[in-house]
C-alpha positions in Angstrom: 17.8 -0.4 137.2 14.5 -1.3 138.9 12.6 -1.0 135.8 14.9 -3.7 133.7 13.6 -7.1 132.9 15.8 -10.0 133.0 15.7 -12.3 129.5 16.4 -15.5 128.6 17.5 -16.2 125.1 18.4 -19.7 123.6 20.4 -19.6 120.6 20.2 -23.2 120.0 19.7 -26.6 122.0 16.4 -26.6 122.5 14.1 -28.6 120.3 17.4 -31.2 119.2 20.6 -32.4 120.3 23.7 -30.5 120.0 24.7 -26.5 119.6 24.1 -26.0 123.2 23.8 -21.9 123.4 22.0 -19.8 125.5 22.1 -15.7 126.3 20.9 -14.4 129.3 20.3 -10.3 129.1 19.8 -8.1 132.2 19.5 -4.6 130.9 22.5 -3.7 128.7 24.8 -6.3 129.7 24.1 -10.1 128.4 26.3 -13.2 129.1 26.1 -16.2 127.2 26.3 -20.2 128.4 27.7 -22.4 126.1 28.4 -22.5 122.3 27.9 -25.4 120.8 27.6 -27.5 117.3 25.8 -30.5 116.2 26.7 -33.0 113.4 25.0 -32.3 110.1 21.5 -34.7 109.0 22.0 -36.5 106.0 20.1 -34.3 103.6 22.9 -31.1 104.6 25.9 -32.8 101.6 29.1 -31.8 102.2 28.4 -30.3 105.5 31.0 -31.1 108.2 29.5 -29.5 111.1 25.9 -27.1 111.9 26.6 -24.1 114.7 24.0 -21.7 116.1 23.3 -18.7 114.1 24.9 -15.8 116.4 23.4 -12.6 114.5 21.6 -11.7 117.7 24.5 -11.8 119.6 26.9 -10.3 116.8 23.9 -7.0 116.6 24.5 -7.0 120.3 28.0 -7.4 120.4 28.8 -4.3 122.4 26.8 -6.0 125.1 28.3 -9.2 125.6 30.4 -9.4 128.9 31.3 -13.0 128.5 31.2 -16.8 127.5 30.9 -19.3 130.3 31.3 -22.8 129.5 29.9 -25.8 131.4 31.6 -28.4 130.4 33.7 -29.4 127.1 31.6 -31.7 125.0 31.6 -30.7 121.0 27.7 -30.1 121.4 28.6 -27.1 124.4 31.9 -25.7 123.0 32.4 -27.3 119.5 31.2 -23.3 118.1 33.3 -21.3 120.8 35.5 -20.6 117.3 33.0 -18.9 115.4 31.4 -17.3 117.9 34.6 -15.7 119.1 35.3 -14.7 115.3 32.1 -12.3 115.7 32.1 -11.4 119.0 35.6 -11.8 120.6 34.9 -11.5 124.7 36.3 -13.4 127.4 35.5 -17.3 128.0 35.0 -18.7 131.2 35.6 -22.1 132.4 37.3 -25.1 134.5 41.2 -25.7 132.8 39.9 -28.9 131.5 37.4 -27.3 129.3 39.4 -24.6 128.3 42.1 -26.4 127.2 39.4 -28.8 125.3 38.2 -25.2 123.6 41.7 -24.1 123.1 42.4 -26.8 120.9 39.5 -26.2 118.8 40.5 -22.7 118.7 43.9 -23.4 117.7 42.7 -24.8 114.8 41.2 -21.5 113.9 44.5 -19.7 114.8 44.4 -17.6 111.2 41.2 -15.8 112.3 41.6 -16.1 116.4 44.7 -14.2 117.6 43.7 -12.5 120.4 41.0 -14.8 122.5 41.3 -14.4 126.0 40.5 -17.9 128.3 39.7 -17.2 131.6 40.0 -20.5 134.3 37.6 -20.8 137.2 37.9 -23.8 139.5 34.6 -26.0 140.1 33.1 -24.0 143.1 34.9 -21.0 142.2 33.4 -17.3 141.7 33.5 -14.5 139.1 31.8 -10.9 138.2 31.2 -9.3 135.1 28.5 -6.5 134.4 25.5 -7.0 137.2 25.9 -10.9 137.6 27.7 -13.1 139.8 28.7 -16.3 138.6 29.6 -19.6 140.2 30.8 -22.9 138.8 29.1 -25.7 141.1 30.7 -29.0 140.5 28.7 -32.0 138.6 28.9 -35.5 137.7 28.9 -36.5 134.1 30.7 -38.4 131.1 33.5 -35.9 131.2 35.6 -34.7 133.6 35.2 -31.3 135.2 31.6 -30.4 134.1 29.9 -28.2 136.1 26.3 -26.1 136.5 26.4 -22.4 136.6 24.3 -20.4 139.1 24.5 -16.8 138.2 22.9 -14.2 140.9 21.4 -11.1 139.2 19.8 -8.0 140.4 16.4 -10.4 139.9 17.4 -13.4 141.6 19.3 -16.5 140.9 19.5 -18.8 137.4 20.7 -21.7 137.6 22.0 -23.7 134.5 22.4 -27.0 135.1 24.9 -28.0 132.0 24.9 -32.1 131.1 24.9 -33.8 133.9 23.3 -37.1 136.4 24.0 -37.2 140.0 26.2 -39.9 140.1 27.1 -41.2 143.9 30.3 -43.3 143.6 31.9 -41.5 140.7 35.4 -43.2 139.4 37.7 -40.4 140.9 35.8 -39.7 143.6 34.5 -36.0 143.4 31.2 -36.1 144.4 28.4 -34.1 142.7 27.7 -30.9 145.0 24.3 -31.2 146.3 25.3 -29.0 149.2 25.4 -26.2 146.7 22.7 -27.1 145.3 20.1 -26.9 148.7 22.2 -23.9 149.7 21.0 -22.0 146.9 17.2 -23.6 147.0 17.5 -22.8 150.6 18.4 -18.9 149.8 15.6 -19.0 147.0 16.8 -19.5 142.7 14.5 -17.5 141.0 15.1 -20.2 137.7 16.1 -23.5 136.9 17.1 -24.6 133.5 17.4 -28.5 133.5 19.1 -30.9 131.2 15.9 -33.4 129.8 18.4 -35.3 127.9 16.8 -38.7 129.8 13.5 -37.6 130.9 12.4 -40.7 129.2 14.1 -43.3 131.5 13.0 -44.1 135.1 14.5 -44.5 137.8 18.6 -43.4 138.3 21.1 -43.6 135.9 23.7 -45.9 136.9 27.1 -44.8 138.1 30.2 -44.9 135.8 31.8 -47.8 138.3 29.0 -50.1 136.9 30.7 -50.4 133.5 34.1 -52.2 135.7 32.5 -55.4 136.4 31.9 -56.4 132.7 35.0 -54.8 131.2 37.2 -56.9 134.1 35.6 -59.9 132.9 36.2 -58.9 129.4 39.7 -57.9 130.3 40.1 -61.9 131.7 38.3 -63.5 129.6 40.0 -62.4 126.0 42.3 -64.4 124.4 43.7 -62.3 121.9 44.1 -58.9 121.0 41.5 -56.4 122.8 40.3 -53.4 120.9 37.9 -50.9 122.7 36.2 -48.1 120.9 34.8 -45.1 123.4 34.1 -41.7 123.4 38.0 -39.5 123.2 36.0 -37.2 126.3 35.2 -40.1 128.7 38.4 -40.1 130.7 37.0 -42.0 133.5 36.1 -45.3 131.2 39.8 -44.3 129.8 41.0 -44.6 133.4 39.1 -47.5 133.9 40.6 -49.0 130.4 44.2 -48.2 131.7 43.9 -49.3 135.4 42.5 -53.1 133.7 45.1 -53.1 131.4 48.1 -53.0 134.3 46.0 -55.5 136.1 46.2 -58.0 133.1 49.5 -57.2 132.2 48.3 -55.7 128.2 49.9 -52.8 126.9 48.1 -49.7 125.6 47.7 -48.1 122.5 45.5 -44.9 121.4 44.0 -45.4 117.7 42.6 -41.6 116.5 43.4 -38.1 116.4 40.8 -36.6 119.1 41.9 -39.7 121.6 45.6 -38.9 121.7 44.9 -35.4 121.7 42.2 -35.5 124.8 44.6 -38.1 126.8 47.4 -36.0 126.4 45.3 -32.9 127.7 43.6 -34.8 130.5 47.0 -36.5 131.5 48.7 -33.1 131.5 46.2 -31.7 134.0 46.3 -34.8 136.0 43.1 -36.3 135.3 44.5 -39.2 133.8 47.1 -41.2 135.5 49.1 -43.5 133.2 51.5 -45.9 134.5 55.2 -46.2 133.1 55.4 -48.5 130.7 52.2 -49.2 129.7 51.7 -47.2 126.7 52.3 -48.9 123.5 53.8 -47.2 120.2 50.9 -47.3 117.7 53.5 -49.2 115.1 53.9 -51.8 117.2 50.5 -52.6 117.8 51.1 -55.5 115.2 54.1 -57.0 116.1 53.4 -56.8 119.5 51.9 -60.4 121.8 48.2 -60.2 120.7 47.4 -61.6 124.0 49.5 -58.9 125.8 47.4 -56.1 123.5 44.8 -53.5 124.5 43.7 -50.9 121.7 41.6 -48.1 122.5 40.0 -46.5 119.5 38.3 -43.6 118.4 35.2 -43.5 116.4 32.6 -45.1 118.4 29.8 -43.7 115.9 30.9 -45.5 112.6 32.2 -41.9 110.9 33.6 -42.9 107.9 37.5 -41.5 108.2 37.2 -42.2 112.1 40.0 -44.5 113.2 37.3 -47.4 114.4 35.9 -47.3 110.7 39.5 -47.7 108.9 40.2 -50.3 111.4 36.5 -52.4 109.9 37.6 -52.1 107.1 41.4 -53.2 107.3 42.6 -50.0 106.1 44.4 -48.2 109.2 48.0 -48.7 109.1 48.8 -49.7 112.6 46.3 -52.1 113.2 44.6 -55.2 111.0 42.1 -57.3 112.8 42.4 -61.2 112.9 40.3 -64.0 113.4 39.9 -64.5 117.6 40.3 -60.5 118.1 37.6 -58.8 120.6 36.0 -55.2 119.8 34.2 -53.9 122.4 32.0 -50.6 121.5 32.1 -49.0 125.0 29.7 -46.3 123.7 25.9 -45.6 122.9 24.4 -45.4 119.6 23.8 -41.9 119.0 20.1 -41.5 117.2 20.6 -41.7 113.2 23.8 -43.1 113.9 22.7 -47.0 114.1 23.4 -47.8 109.9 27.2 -46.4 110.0 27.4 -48.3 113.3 26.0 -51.9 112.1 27.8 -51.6 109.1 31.0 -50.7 111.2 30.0 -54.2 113.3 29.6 -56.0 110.5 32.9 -55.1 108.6 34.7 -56.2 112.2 33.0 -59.2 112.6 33.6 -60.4 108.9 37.4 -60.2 110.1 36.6 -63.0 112.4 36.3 -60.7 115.5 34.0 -61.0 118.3 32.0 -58.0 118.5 30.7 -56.4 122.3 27.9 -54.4 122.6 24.4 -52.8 123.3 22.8 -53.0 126.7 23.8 -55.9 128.8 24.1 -56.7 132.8 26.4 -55.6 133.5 26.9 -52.7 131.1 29.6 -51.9 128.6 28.6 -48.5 129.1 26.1 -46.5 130.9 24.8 -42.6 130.3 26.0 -39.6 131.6 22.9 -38.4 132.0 20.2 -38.0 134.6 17.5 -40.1 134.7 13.7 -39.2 136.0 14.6 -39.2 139.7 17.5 -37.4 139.6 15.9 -34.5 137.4 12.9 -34.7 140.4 16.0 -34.3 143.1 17.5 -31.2 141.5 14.2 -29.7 141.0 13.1 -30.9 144.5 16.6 -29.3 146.4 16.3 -25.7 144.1 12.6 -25.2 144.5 13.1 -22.7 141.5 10.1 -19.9 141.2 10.4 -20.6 137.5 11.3 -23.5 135.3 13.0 -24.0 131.6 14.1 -27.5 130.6 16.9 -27.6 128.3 18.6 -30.0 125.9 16.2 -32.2 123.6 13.8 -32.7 121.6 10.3 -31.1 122.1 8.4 -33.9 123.9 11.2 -34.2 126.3 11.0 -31.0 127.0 7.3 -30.9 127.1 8.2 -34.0 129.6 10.5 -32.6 131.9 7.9 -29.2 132.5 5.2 -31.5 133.3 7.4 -33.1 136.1 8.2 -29.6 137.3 4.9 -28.8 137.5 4.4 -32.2 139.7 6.5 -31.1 142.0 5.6 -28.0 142.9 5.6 -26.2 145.8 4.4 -23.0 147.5 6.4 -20.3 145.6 6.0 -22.4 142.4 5.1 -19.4 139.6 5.1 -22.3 136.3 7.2 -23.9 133.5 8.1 -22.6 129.9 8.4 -25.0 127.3 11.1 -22.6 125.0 12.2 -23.3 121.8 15.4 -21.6 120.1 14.8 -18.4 119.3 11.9 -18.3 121.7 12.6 -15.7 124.8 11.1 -15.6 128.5 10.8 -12.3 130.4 11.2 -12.1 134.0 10.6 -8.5 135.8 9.0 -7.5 139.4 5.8 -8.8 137.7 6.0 -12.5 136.4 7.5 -13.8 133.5 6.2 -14.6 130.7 6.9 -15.5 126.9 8.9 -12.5 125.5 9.5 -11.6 121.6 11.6 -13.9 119.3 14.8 -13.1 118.5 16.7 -14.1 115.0 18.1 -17.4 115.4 18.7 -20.4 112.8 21.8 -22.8 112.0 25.3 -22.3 110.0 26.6 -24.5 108.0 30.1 -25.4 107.8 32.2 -27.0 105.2 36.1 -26.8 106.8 37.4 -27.7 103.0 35.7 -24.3 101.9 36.6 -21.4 100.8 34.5 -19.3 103.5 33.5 -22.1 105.5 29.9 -21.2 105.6 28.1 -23.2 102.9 25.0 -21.2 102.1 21.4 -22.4 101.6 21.5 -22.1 98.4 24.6 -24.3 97.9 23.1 -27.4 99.8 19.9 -26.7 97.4 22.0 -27.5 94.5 23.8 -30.3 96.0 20.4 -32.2 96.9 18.9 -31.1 93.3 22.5 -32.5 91.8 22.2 -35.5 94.1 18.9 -36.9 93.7 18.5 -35.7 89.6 22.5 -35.2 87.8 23.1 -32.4 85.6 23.6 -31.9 81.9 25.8 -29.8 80.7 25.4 -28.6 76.9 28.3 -28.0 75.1 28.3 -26.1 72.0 31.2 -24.5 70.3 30.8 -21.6 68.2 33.3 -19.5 65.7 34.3 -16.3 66.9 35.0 -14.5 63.6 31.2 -15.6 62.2 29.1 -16.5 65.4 27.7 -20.0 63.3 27.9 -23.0 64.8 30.5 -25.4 64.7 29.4 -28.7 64.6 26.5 -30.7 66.2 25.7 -29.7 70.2 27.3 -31.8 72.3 25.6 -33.2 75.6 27.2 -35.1 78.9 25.7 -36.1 82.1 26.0 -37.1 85.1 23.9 -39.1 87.9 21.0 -38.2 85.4 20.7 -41.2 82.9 23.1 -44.2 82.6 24.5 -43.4 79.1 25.4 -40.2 77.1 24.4 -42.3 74.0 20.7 -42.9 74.2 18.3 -41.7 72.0 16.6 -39.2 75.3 20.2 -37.6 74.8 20.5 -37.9 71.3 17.2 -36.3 71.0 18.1 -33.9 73.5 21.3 -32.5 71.3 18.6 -31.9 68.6 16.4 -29.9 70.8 19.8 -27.9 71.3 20.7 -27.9 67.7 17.1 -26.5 67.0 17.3 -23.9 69.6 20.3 -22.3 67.7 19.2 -22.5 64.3 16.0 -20.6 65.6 17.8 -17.8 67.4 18.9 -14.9 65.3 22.1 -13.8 65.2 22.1 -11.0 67.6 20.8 -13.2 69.8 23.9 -15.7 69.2 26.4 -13.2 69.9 25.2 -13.0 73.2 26.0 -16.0 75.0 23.9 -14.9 78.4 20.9 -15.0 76.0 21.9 -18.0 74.1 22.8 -20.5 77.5 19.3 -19.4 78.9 17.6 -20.2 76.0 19.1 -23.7 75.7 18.5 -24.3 79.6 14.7 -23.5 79.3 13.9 -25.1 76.2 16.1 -28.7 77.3 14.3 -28.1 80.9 11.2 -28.2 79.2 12.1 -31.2 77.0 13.6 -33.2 80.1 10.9 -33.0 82.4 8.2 -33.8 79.8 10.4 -37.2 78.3 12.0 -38.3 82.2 9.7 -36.2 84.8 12.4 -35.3 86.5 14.9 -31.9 86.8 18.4 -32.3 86.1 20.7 -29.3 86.8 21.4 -28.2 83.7 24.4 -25.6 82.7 25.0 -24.9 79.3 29.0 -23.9 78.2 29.5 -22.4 75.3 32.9 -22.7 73.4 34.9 -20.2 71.7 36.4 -22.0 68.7 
């Protein structure tokens, strides 16, 4: 097909952290990287969890050859479930990451029969449609991430996933740079880059330079030792475990995602645990404090985490006393920092002694690249062409600029994308191309259908920031006259049903009634639209403000 262009389509990711997504289309046959979700803002209520809106890919879905996953952080496969609900196809990835996306889609098992998981090694090869595809291992916070290069009829992409080129990393699989050069050597047509850290300078530091301060922690405590990290970082969990032996503590896992992860990771052998060690989460407490080592989930003070319950002395297994040690072996997550402080606050009213933030050495350290390591990558590829991926616009903005920087003789410019935004590459150039439909999905897992429309987190804001007032009114069937006085309750609107706005407000009703003929009473649609539009009008003239109001009319 000489006269087909090759597109690249982000369906979410770019622009804000989390639901990781992006198509790639060459002719009739497109392939997608990544499908990711994001934890909702505060103004979404009742939202558990925002995915990527996949109508282009469900209008398409006769064209989609595959999934390929980089890595198995919620914010690349936390949607792989609803994705697969619309357009079931195969899905790529290492075992590790399958297994991690298996788990989610186990909890969708009454809509998901029929998925089909494909594993590829790290440095291993697949084919479907016109593109080769190869898994090129990476360092990063979680075990077996990895970029993908995919060779098309135009060249070579390559998608970098999360990562930062870390040179000592705890089990001692290097980042491939070799694979890397080799394909800037053979020439990559595009690189998309994680920006993640664009903002810091310099490297970021390797995952062995969180051992020093948490083997002085480890000596130092006196008492019981509770750590809170990410469930996903199994090398800090290593780290955690290997401590623990050294200084003779037992270990217990606090939190659902924790004992779910270890057990995966330990399963596949990328966590060693040595006999004995583990500790029954029921006998946390009667256990030698000084002998103790928790690990927790929860790093991000979620309110029904295990770490939260624990602040608050409400999680069964574990109570914290006065001389205890929490250590939050994690970063703040932007928007996270009130739940957080509040978490540290609850802990430290128990009379614990609370470890965190930036220090030297660190409790914790990124899993991300830093400035120089995005200028190596670009530096070894020498793309023709370059997207930066993951974050917020400026970063973005940021990252192109240092693409740009670096260029070199083949160097054809940078694309600053949004979702929805698409680039077009053909014999010509590339260029912007058209946009394609994109947006967000809310999800409420306690729903009915899961998807919580627009419409329905509308009413929640209106009903949180103004109440409601519901009417009540009871009329006689046989006659249509009103029974008694009108009736008014509220809610989150004003702080009694007994002032004189409400008793006014049940004469503004009564009124309404009385003036309304009786056809128009034996129609209740008319008579609950009339009483919502004459007490809206009342409301917002006495209070300035717009309650929800539904009327109910009773059948007596």
């Amino acid at each position: 097909m000489p006269d087909s262009k090759l597109q690249v389509i982000p369906l979410g990711g770019l622009g804000d952290f989390g639901m990781n997504s992006m198509a790639i289309r060459y002719g009739d046959d497109i392939i997608v990287i990544d499908a990711g979700m994001m934890f909702p803002e505060a103004e979404l209520l009742g939202v558990d969890i925002v995915t990527p809106d996949f109508t282009f890919l469900e209008d398409n879905r006769e064209h989609v050859r595959a999934l390929v996953l980089t890595h198995g952080h919620e914010d690349h496969i936390g949607a792989v479930p609803f994705l697969l609900s619309r357009v079931n196809v195969p899905v790529y990835g290492t075992p590790f990451t399958l297994a991690l996306a298996e788990r989610r889609l186990d909890e969708h098992s009454k809509k998901l029969k029929d998925y089909k998981l494909i594993e590829v090694q790290p440095g291993g090869k697949f084919e479907t449609g016109p593109f080769k595809v190869e898994f090129i291992h990476v360092t990063h916070s979680i075990v077996s991430a990895c970029a993908i290069a995919i060779t098309t009829p135009l060249g070579v992409i390559i998608h970098t996933g999360d990562f930062k080129v870390d040179g000592s990393p705890t089990d001692n699989l290097p980042f491939d740079l070799h694979a890397f050069a080799e394909y800037g050597k053979r020439g990559v047509l595009l690189l998309m880059s994680d920006s993640t850290n664009i903002d810091r300078p310099g490297y970021t530091e390797s995952e062995r330079a969180v051992q020093p301060r948490l083997e002085q922690i480890f000596r130092t405590t006196e008492r019981r030792l509770i750590i809170s990290c990410f469930s996903s970082s199994i090398h800090r969990l290593q780290t955690i475990l290997d401590l623990a032996k050294e200084n003779g503590r037992k270990v217990a896992f606090l939190g659902r995602s924790l004992n779910d992860v270890t057990e995966i990771a330990h399963d596949l052998g990328f966590l060693r645990i040595p006999d004995s060690l583990l500790l029954r989460p029921q006998d946390i407490m009667g256990h030698q404090a000084s002998k103790t080592c928790v690990v927790v989930s929860g790093t991000q003070g979620e309110p029904m985490s295990a770490m939260s319950r624990v602040a608050v002395d409400s999680h069964k297994n574990l109570s914290l006393e006065p001389g205890d040690t929490v250590v939050l072996s994690a970063r703040m997550i932007p928007g996270n920092e009130k739940p957080i402080y509040r978490m540290i606050n609850h802990c430290a009213r128990r009379g614990a002694e609370i470890i965190h933030g930036s220090m030297n050495p660190p409790v914790h350290v990124s899993g991300h690249a830093s400035a120089e390591e995005l200028k190596l990558i670009i530096n070894l590829v020498k793309p023709k062409y370059f997207v930066p991926l993951h974050g917020e616009y400026r970063q973005l903005k940021k990252h192109a600029a240092l693409a740009e920087s670096l260029r070199h003789d083949r160097f054809g410019g940078s694309f600053v994308l949004e979702t929805g935004e698409s680039l077009e590459i053909d014999e010509q150039g590339a260029r912007k191309g058209a946009k394609v439909p994109v947006g967000r999905v809310c999800i409420d897992s306690g729903s009915v259908d899961e998807v919580v429309e627009d419409i329905i987190i509308r009413d929640r804001r209106h009903l949180s920031e103004d109440g409601f007032v519901l009417p009540i009114v009871a009329i006689d069937k046989q006659t249509g006259m009103i029974e008694g006085q009108p009736e008014i309750v509220t809610r989150g609107f004003i702080s009694t049903d007994e002032s004189p706005l409400i008793k006014e407000a049940e004469l503004i009703v009564a009124r309404t009634l009385e003036s309304s003929n009786a056809e128009e009473r034996s129609d209740w649609g008319v008579m609950q639209e009339k009483i919502r539009v004459d007490l809206k009008r009342f409301l917002t003239k006495q209070t300035s403000r717009r309650p929800l109001i539904v009327p109910v009319i009773l059948e007596v």
